[in-house]
C-alpha positions as CSV (number, residue, x, y, z in Angstrom):
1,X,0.0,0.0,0.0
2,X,1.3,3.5,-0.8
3,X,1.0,6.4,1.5
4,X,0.6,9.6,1.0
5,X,3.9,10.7,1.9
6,X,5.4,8.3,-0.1
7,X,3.5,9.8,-3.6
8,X,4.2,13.6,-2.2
9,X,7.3,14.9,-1.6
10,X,7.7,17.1,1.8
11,X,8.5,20.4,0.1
12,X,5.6,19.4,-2.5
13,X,2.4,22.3,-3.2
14,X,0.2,19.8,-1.7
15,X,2.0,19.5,1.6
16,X,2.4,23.7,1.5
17,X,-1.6,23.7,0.8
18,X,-1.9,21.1,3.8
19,X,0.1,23.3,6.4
20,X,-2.1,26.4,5.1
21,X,-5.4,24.6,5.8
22,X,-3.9,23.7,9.3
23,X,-2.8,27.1,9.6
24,X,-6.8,28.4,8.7
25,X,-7.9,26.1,11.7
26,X,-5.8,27.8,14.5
């Protein structure tokens, strides 16, 4: 099974929008 991780890198747009959405919810 493949995560998520393993299909996005760290520094990838996806992870940036990720850390933005988390940043919306503080």
């Amino acid at each position: 099974m493949v995560t998520m991780e393993q299909l996005v890198p760290k520094d990838h747009l996806v992870r940036k929008i990720d850390r933005a959405i988390d940043f919306e919810f503080i």
